[in-house]
mmJSON file of the N, C-alpha and C atoms, coordinates in Angstrom:
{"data_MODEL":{"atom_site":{
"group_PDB":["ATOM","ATOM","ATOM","ATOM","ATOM","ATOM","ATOM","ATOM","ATOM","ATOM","ATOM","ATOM","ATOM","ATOM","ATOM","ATOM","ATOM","ATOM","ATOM","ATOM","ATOM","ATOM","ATOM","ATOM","ATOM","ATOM","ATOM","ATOM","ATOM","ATOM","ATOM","ATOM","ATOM","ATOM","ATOM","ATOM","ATOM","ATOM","ATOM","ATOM","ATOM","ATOM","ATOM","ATOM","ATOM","ATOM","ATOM","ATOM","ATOM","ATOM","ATOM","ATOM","ATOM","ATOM","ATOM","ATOM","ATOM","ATOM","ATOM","ATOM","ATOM","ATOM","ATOM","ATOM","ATOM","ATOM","ATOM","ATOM","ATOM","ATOM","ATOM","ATOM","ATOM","ATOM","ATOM","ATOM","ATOM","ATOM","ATOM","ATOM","ATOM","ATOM","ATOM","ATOM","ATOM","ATOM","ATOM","ATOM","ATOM","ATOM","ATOM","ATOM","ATOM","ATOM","ATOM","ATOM","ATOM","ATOM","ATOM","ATOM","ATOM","ATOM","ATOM","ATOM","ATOM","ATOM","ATOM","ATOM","ATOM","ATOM","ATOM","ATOM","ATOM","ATOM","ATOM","ATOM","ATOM","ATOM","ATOM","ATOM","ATOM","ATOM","ATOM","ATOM","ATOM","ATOM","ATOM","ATOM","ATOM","ATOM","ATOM","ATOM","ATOM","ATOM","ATOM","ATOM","ATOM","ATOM","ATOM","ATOM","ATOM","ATOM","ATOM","ATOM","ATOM","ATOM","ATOM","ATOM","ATOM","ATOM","ATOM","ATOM","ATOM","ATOM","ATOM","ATOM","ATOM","ATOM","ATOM","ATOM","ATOM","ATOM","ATOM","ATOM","ATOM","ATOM","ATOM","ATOM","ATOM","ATOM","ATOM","ATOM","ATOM","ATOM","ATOM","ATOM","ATOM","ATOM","ATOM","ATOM","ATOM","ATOM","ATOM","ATOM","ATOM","ATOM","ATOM","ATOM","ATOM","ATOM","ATOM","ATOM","ATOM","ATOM","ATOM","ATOM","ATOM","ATOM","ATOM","ATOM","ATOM","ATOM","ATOM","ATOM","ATOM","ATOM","ATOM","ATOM","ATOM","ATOM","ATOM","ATOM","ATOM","ATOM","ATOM","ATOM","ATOM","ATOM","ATOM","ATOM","ATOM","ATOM","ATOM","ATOM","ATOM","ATOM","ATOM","ATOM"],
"id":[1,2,3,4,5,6,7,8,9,10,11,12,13,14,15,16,17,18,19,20,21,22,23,24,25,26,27,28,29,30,31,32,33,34,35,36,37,38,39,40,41,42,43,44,45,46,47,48,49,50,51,52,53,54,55,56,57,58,59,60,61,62,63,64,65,66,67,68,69,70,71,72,73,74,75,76,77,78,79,80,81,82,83,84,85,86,87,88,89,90,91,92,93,94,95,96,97,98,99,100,101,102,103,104,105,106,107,108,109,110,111,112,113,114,115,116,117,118,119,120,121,122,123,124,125,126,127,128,129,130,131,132,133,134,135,136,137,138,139,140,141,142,143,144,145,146,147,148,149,150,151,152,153,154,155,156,157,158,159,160,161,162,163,164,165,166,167,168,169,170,171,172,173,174,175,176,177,178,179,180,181,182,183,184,185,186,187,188,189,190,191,192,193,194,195,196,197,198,199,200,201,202,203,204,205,206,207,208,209,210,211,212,213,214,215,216,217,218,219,220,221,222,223,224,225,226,227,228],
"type_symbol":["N","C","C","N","C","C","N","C","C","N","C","C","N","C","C","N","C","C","N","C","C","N","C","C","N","C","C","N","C","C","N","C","C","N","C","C","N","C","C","N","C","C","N","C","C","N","C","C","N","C","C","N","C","C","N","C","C","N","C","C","N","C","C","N","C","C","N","C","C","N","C","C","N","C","C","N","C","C","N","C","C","N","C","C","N","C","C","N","C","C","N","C","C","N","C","C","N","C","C","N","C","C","N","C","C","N","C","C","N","C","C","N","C","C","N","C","C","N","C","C","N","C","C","N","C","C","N","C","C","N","C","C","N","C","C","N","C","C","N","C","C","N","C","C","N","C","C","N","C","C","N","C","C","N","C","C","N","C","C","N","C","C","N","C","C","N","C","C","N","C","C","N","C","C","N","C","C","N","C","C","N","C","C","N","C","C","N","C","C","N","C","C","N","C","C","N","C","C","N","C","C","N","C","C","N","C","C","N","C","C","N","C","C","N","C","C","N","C","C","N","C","C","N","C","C","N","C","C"],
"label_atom_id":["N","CA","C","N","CA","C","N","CA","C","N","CA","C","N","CA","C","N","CA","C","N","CA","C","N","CA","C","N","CA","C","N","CA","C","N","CA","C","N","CA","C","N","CA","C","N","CA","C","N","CA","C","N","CA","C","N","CA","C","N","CA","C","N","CA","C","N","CA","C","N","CA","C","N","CA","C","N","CA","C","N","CA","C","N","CA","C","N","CA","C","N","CA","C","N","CA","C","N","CA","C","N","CA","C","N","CA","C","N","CA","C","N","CA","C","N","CA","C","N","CA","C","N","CA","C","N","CA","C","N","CA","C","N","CA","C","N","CA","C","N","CA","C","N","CA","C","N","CA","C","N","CA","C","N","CA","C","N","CA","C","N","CA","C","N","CA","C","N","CA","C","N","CA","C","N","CA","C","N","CA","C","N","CA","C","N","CA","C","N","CA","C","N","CA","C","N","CA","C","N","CA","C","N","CA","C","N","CA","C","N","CA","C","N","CA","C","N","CA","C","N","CA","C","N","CA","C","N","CA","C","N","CA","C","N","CA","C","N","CA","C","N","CA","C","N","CA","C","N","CA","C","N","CA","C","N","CA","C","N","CA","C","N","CA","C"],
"label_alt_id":[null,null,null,null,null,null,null,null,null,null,null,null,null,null,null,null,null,null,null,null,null,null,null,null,null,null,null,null,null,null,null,null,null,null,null,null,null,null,null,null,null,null,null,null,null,null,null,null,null,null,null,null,null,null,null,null,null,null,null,null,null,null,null,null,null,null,null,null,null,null,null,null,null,null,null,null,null,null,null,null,null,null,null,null,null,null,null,null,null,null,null,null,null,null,null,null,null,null,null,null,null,null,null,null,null,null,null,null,null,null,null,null,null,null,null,null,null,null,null,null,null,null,null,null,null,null,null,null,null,null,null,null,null,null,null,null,null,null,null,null,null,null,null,null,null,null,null,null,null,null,null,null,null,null,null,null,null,null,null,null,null,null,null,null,null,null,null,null,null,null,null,null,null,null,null,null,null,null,null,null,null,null,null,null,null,null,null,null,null,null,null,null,null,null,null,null,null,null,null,null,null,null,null,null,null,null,null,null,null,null,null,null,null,null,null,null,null,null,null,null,null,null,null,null,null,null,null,null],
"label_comp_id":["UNK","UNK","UNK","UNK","UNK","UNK","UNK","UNK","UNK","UNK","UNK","UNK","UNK","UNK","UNK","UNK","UNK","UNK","UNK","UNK","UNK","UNK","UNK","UNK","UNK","UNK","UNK","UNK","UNK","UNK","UNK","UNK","UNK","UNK","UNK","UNK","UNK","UNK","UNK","UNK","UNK","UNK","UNK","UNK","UNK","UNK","UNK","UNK","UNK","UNK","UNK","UNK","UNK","UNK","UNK","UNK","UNK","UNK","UNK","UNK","UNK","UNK","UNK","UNK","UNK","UNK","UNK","UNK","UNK","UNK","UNK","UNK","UNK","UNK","UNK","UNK","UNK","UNK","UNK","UNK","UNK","UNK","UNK","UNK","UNK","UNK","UNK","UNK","UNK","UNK","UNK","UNK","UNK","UNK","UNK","UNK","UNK","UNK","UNK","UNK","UNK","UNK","UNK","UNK","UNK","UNK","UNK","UNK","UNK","UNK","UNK","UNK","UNK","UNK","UNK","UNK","UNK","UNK","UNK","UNK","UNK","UNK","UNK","UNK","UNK","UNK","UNK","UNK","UNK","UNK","UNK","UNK","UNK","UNK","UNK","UNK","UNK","UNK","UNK","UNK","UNK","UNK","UNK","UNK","UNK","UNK","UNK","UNK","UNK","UNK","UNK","UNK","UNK","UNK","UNK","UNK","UNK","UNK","UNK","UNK","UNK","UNK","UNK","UNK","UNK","UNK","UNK","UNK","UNK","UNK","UNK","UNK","UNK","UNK","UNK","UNK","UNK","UNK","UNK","UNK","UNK","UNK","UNK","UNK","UNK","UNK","UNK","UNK","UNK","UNK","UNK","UNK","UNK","UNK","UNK","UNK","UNK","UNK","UNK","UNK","UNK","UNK","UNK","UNK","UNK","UNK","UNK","UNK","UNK","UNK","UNK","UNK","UNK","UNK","UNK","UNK","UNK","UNK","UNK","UNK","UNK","UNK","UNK","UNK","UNK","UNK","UNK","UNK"],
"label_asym_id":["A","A","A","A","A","A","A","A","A","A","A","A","A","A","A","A","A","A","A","A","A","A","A","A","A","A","A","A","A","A","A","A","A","A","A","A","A","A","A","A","A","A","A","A","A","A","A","A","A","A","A","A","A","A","A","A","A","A","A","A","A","A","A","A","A","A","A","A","A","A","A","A","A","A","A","A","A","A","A","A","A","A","A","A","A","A","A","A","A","A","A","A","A","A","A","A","A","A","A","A","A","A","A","A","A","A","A","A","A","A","A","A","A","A","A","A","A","A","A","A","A","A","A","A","A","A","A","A","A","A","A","A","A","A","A","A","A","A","A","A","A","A","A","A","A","A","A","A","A","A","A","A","A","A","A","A","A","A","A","A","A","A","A","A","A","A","A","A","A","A","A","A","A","A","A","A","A","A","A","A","A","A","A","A","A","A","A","A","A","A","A","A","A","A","A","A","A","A","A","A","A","A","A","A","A","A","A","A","A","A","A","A","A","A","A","A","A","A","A","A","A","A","A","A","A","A","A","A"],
"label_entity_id":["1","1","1","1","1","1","1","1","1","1","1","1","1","1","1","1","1","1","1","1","1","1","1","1","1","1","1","1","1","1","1","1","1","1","1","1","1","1","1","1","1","1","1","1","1","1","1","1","1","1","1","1","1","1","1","1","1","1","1","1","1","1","1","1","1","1","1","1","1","1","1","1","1","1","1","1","1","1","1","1","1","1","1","1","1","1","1","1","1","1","1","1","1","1","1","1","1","1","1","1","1","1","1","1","1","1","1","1","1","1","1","1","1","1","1","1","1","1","1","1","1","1","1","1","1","1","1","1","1","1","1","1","1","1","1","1","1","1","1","1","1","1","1","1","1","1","1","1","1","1","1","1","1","1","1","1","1","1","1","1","1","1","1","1","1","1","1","1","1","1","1","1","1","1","1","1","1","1","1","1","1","1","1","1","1","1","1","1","1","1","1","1","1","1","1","1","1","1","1","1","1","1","1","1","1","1","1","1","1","1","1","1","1","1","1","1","1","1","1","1","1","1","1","1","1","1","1","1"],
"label_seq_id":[1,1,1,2,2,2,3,3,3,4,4,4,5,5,5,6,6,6,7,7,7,8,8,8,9,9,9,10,10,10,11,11,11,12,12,12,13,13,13,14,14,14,15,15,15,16,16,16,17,17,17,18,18,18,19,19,19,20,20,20,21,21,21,22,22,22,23,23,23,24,24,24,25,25,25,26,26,26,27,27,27,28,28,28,29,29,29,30,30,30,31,31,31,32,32,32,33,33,33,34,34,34,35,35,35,36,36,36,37,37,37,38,38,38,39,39,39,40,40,40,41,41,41,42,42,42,43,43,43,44,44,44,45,45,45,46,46,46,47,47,47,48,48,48,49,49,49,50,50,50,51,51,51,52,52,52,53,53,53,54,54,54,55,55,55,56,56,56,57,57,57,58,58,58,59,59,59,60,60,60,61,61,61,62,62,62,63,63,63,64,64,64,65,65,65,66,66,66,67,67,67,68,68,68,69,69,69,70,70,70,71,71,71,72,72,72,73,73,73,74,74,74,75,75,75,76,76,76],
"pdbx_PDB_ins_code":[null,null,null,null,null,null,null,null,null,null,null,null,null,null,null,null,null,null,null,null,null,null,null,null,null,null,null,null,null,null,null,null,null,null,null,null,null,null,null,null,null,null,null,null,null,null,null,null,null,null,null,null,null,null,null,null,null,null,null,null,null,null,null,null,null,null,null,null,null,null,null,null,null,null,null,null,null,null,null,null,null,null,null,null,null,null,null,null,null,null,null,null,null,null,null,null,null,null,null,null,null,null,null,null,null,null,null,null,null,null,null,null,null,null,null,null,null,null,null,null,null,null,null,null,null,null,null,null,null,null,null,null,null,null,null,null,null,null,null,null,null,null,null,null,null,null,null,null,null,null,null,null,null,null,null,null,null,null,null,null,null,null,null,null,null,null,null,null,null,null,null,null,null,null,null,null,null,null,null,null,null,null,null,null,null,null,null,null,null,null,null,null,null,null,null,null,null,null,null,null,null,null,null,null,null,null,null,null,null,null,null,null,null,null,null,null,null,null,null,null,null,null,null,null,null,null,null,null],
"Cartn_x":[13.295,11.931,11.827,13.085,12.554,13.052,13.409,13.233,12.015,11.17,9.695,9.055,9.065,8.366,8.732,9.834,10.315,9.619,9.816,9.192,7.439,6.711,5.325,4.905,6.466,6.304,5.978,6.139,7.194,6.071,4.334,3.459,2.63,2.007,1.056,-0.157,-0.074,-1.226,-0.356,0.568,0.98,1.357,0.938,1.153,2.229,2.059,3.354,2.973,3.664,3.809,4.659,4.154,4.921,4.795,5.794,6.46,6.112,5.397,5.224,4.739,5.036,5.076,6.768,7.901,9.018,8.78,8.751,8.156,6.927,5.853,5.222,4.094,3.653,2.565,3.043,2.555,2.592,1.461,1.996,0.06,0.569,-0.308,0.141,-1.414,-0.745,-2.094,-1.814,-3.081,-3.177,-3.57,-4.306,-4.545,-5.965,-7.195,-8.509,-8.973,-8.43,-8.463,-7.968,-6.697,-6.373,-6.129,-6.65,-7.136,-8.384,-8.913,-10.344,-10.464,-11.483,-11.38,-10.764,-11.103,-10.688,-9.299,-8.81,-7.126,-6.703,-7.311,-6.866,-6.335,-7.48,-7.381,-6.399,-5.877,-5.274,-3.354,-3.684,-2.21,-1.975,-2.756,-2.714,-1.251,-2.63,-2.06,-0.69,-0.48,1.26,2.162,1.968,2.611,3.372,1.998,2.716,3.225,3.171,4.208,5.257,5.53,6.9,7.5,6.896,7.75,8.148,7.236,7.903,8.907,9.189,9.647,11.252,10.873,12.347,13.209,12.159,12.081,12.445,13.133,13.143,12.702,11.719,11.419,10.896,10.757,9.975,8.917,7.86,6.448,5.79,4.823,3.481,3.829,3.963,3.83,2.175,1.671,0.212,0.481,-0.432,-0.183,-1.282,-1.77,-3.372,-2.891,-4.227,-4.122,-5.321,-5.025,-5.575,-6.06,-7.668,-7.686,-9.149,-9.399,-10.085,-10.288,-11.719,-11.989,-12.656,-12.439,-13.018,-13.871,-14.655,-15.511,-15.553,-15.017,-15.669,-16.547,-17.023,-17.699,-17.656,-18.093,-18.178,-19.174,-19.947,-21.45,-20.797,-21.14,-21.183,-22.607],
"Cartn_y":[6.748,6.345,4.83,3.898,2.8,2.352,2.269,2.109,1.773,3.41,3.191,2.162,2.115,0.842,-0.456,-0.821,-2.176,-2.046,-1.312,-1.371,-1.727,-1.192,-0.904,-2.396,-3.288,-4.135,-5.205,-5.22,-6.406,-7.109,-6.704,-7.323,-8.462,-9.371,-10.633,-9.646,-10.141,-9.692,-8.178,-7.851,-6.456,-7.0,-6.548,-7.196,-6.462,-4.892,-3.643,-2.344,-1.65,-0.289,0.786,2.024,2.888,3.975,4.744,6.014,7.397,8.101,8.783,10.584,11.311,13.072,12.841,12.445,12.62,11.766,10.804,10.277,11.018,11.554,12.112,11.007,10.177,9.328,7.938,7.099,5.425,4.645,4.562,3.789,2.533,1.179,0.364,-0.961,-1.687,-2.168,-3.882,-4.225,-5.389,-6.609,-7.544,-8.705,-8.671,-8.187,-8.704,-10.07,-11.209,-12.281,-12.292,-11.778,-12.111,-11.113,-9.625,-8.356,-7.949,-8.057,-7.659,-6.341,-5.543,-4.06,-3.798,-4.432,-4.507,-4.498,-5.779,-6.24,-4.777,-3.806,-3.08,-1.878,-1.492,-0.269,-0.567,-2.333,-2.221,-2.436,-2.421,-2.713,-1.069,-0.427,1.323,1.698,1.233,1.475,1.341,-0.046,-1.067,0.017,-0.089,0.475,2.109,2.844,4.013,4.255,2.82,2.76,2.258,1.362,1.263,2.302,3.268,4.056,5.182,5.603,6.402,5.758,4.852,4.233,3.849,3.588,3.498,4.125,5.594,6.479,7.734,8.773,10.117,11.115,11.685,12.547,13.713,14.794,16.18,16.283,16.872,16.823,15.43,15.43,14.011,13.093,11.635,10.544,9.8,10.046,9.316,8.152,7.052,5.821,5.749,4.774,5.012,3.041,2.921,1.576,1.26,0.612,0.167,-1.368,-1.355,-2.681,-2.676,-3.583,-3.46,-4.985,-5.06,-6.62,-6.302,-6.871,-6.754,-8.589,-7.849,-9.268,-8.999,-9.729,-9.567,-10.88,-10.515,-11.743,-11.266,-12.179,-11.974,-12.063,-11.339,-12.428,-12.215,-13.589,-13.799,-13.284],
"Cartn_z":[-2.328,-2.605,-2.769,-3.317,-3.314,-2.327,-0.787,0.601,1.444,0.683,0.757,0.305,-1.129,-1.706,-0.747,-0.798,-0.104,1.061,2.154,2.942,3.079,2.299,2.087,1.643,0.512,-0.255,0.592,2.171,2.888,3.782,3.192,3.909,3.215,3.892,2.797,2.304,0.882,0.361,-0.453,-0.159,-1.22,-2.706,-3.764,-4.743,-5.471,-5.04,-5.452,-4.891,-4.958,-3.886,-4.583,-5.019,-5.401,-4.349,-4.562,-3.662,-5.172,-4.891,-5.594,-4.876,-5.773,-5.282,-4.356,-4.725,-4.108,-2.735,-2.887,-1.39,-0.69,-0.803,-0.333,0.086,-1.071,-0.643,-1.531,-0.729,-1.325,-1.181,-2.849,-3.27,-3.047,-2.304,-2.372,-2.311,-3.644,-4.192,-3.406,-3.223,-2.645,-3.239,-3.22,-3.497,-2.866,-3.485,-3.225,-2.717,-3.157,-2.417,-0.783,-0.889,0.427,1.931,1.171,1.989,2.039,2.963,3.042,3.5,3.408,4.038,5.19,5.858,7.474,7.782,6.826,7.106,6.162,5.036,4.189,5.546,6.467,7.115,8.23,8.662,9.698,8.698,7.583,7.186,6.617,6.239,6.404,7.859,9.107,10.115,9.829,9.794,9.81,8.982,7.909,7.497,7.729,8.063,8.357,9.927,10.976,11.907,11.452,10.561,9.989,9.595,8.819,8.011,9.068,10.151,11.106,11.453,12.115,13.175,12.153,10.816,10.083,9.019,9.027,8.043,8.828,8.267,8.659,7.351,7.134,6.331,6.756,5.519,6.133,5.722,7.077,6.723,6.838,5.683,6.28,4.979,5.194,3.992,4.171,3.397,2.867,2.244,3.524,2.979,2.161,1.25,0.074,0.018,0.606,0.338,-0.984,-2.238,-3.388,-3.106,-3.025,-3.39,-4.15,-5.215,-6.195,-6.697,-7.225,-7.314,-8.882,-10.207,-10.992,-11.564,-12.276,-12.724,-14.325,-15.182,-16.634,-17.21,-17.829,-19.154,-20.86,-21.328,-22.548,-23.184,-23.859,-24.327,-25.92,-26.947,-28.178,-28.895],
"occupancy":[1.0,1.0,1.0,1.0,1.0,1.0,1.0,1.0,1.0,1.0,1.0,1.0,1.0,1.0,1.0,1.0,1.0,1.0,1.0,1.0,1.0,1.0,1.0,1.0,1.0,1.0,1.0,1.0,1.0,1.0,1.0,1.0,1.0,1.0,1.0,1.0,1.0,1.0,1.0,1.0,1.0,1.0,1.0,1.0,1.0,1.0,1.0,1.0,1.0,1.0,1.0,1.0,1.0,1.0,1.0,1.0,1.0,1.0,1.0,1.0,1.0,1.0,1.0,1.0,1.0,1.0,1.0,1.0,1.0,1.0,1.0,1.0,1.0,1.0,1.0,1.0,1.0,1.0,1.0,1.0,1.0,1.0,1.0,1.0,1.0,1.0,1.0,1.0,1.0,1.0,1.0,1.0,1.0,1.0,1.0,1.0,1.0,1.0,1.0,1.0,1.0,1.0,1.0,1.0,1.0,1.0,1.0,1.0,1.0,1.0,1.0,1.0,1.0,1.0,1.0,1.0,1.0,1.0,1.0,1.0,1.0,1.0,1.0,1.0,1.0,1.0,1.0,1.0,1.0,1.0,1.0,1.0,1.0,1.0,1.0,1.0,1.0,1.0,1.0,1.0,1.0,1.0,1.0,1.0,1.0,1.0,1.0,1.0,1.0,1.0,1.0,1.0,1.0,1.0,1.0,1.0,1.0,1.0,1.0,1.0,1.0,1.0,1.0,1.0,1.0,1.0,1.0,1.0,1.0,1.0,1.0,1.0,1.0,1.0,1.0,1.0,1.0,1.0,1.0,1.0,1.0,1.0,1.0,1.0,1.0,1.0,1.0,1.0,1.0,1.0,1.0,1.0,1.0,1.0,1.0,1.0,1.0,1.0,1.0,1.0,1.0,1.0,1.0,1.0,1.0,1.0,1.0,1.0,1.0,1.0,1.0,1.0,1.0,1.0,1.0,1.0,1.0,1.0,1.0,1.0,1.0,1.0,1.0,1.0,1.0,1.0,1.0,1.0],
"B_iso_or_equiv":[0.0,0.0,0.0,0.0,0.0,0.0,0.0,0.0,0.0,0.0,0.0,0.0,0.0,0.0,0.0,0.0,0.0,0.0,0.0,0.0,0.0,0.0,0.0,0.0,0.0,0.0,0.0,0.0,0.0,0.0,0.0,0.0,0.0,0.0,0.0,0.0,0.0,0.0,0.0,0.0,0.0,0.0,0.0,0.0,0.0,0.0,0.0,0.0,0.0,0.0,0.0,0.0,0.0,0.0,0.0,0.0,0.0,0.0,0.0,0.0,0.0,0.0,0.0,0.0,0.0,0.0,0.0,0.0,0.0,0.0,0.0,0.0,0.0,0.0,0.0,0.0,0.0,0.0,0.0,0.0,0.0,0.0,0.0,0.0,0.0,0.0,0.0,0.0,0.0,0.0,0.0,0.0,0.0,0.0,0.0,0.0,0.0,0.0,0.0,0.0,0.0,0.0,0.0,0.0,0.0,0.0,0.0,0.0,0.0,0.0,0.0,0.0,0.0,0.0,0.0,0.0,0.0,0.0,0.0,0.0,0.0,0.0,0.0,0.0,0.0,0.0,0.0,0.0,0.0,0.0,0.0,0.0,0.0,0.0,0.0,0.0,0.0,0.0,0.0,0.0,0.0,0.0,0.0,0.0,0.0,0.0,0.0,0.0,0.0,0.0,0.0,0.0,0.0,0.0,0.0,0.0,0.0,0.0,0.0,0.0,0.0,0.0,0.0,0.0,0.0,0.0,0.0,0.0,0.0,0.0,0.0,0.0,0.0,0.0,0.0,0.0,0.0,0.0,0.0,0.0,0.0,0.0,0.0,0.0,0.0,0.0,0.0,0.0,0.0,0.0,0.0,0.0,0.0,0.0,0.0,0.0,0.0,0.0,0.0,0.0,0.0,0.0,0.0,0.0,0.0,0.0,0.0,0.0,0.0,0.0,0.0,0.0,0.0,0.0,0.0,0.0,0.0,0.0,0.0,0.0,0.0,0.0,0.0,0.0,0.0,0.0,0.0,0.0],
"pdbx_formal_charge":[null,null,null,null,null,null,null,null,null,null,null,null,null,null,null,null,null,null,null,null,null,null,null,null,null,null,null,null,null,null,null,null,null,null,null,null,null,null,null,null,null,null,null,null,null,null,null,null,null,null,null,null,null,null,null,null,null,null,null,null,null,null,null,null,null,null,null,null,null,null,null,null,null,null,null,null,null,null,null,null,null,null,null,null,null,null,null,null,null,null,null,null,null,null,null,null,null,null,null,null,null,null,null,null,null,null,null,null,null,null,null,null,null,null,null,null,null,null,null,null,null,null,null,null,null,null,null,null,null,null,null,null,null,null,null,null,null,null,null,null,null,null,null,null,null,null,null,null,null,null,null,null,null,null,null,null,null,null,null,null,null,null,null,null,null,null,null,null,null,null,null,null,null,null,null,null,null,null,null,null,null,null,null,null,null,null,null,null,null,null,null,null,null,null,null,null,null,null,null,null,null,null,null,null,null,null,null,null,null,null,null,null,null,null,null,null,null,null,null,null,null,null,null,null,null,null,null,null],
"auth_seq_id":[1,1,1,2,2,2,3,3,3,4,4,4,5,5,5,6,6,6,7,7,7,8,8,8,9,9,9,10,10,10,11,11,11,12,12,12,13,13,13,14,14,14,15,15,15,16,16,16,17,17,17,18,18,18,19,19,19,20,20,20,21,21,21,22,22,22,23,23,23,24,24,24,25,25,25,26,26,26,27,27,27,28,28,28,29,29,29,30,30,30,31,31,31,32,32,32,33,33,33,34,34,34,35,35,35,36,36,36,37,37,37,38,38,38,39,39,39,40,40,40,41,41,41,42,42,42,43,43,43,44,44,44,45,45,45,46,46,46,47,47,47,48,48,48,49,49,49,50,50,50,51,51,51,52,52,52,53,53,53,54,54,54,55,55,55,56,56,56,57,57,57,58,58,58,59,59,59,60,60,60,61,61,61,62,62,62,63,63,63,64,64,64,65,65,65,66,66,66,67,67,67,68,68,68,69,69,69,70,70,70,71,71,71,72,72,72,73,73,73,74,74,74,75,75,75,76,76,76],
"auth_comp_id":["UNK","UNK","UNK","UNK","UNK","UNK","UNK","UNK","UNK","UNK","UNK","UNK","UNK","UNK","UNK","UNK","UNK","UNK","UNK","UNK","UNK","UNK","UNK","UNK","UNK","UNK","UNK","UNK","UNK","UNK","UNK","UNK","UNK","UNK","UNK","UNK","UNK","UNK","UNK","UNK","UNK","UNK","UNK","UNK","UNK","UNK","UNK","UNK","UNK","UNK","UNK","UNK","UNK","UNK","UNK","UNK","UNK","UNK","UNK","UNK","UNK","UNK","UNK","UNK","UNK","UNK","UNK","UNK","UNK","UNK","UNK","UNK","UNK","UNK","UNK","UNK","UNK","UNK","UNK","UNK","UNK","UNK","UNK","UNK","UNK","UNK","UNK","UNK","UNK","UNK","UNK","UNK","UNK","UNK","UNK","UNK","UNK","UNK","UNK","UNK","UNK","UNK","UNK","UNK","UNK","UNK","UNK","UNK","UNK","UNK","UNK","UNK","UNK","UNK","UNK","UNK","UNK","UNK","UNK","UNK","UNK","UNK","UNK","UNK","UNK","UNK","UNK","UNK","UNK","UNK","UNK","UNK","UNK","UNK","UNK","UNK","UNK","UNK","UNK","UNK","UNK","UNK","UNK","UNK","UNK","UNK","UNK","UNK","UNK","UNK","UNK","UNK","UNK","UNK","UNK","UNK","UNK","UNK","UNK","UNK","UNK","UNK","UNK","UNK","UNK","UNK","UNK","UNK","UNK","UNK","UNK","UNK","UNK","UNK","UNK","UNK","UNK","UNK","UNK","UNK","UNK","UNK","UNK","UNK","UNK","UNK","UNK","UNK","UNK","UNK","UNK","UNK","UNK","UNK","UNK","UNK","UNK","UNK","UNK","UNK","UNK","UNK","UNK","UNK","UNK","UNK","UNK","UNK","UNK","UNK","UNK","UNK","UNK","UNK","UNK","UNK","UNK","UNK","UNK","UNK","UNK","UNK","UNK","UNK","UNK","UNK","UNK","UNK"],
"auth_asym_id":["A","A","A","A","A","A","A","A","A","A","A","A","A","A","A","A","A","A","A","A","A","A","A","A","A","A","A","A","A","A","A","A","A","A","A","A","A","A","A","A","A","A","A","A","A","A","A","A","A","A","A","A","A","A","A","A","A","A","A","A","A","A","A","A","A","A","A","A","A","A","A","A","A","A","A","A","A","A","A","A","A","A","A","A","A","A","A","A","A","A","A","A","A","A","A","A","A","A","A","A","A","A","A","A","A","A","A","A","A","A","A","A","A","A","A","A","A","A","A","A","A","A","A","A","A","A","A","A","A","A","A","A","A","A","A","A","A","A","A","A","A","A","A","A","A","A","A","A","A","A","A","A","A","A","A","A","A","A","A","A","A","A","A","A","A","A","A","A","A","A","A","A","A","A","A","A","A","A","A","A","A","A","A","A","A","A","A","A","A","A","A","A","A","A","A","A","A","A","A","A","A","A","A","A","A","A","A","A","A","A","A","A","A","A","A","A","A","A","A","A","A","A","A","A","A","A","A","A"],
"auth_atom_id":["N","CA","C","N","CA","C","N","CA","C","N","CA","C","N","CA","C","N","CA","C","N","CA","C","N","CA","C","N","CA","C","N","CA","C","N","CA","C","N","CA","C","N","CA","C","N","CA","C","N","CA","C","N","CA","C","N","CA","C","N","CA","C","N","CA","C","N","CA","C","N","CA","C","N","CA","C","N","CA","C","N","CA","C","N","CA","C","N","CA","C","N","CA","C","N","CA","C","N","CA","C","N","CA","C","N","CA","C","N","CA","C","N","CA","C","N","CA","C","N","CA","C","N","CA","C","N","CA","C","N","CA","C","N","CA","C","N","CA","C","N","CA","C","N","CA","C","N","CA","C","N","CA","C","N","CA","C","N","CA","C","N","CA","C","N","CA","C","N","CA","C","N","CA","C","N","CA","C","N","CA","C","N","CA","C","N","CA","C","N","CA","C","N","CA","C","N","CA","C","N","CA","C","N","CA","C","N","CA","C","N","CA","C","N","CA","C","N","CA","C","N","CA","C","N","CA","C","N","CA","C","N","CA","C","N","CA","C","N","CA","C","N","CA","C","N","CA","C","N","CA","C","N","CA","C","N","CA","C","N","CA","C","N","CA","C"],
"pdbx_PDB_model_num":[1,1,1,1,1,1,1,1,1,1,1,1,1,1,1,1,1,1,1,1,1,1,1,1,1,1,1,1,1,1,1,1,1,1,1,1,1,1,1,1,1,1,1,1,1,1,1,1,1,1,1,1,1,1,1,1,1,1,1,1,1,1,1,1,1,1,1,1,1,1,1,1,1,1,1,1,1,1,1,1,1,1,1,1,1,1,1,1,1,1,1,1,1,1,1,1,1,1,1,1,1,1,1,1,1,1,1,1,1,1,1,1,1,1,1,1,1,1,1,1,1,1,1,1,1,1,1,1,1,1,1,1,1,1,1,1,1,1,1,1,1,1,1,1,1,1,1,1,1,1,1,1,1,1,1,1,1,1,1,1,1,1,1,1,1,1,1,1,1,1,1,1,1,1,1,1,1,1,1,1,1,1,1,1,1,1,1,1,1,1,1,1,1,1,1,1,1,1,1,1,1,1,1,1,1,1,1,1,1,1,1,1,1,1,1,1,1,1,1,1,1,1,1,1,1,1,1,1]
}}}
């Protein structure tokens, strides 16, 4: 499982990547600044041609790409 992560880890903009359900799916959270939706759905893609292409497992791995922008304030 942490093969997976590294792998998932190894793009701009991944900030961390877990392998979770036994390798089944990898959440892998990004950097709101520097992934936009677009680059989110084409590094989806990337990734789960990497992991075929350098991975042998049984059954399906779900890539879940996380990206999330928060705003706070404070009022006194």
């Amino acid at each position: 499982m942490h093969h997976i992560e590294e792998l998932a880890a190894d793009y701009v903009g991944v900030k961390q990547a877990f392998a979770l359900q036994n390798g089944k799916e990898v959440r892998v959270l990004v950097d709101s600044g520097v992934v936009d939706d677009t680059y989110a759905e084409q590094l989806a893609d990337d990734i789960t041609t990497k992991l075929e292409q350098q991975l042998e497992y049984p059954g399906q791995l779900r890539v879940c790409i996380i990206r999330e922008m928060r705003a706070e304030s404070h009022a006194r």
